[in-house]
N, C-alpha and C positions, 0 to 999 in steps of 0.2 A: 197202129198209130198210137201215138201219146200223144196231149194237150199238157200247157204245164202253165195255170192262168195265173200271173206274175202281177201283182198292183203296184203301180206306182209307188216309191219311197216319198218318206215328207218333202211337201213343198213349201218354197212360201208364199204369204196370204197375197194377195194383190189383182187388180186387171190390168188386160185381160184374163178371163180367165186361161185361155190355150199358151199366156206367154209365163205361166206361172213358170220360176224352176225352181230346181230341191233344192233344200236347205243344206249346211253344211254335213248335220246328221243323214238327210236324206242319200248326199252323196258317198257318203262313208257306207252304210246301209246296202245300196244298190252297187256297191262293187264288193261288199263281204257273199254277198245273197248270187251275184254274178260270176263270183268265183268258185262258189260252192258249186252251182249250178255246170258251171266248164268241166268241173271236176267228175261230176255226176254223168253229163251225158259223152265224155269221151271223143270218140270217134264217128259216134252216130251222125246221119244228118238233120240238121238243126235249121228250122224255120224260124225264124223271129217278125213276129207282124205286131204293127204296136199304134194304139192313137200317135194322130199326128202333134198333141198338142208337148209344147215342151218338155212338160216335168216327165211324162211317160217315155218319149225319147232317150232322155238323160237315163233314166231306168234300164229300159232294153240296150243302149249301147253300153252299159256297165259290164253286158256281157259277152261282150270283144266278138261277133258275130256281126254281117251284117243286116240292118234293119229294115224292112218293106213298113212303109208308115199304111197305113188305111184311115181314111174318112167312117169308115160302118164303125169304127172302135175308138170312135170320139166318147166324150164324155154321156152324151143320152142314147148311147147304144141301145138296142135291144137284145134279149140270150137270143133268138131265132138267129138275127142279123152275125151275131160273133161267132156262132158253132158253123155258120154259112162259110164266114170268110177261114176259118180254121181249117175247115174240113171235114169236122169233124162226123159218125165219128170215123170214117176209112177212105176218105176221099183224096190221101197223102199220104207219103209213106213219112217215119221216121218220127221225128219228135217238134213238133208244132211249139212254143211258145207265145202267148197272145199279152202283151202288157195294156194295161189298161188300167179301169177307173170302178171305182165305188159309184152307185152300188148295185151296177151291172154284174160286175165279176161276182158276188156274191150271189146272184141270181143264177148263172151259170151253174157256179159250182153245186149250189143247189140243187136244179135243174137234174146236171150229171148224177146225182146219188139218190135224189129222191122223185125224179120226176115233174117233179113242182118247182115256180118259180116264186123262190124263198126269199127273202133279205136277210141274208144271214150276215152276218158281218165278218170285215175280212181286213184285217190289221193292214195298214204300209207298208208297203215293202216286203210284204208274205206272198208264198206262191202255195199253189197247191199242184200233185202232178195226178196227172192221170192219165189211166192204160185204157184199153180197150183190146179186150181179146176174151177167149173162152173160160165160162165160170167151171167152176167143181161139177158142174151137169151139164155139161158140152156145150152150152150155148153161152150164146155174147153177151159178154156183161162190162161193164165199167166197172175198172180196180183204182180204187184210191192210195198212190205209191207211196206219197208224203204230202206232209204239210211241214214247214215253213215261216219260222217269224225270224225278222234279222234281229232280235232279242235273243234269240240261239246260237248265234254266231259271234255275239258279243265277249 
């Protein structure tokens, strides 16, 4: 299985907060990052589960898949509740995408690399991907494939 945890591109300010949508950057952003990404996973099969709230829709459907919204991957998720609704980490096959929100996702990715849930901070619009499979000493490890800022794409 791969996870590949996708934030939100910029929105703008306003309430509600779930009706926020991206900004004009934010749109441009989430279809460079959505395109890279099509390019990346091919043929594979491709999960997209994404908060229900506007701006992260606008995100996830950037990349031409279609989208399962979830309530667990609202904005005050919790890592337990998101690696739940993912799968992760072998509970799917194929390639998982979760879009979502700060500053969950960065707790996650955390989580995935060091065990600990971290607030690491995690740009707009940036994904990071990750594998799960067998390390250099035959046992299961989480592989870090890429990170991700649509500042790279620019």
């Amino acid at each position: 299985m791969e996870l590949i945890l996708w934030r939100h591109a910029q929105a703008e300010d306003g309430t509600p907060d779930a009706s926020r949508r991206l900004t004009a950057r934010g749109t441009k952003d989430a279809a460079a990052v959505g395109a890279w990404l099509r390019r990346q996973v091919g043929d594979e099969a491709v999960t997209v589960l994404s908060s229900p709230t506007r701006r992260t829709m606008q995100t996830a459907e950037a990349l031409g898949i279609a989208v399962e919204p979830s309530e667990a991957l609202g904005p005050e998720a919790q890592a337990d509740a998101v690696l739940a609704v993912a799968g992760w980490p072998a509970a799917r096959e194929g390639v998982v995408v979760v879009v979502g929100h700060g500053p969950w996702i960065g707790q996650v990715a955390a989580r995935l690399l060091t065990g600990r849930d971290e607030p690491w901070p995690f740009a707009k619009g940036a994904l990071w991907w990750f594998g799960w499979g067998k390390g250099d000493d035959g046992h299961a490890a989480v592989r870090l494939k890429a990170v991700l800022s649509p500042d790279l794409l620019r």
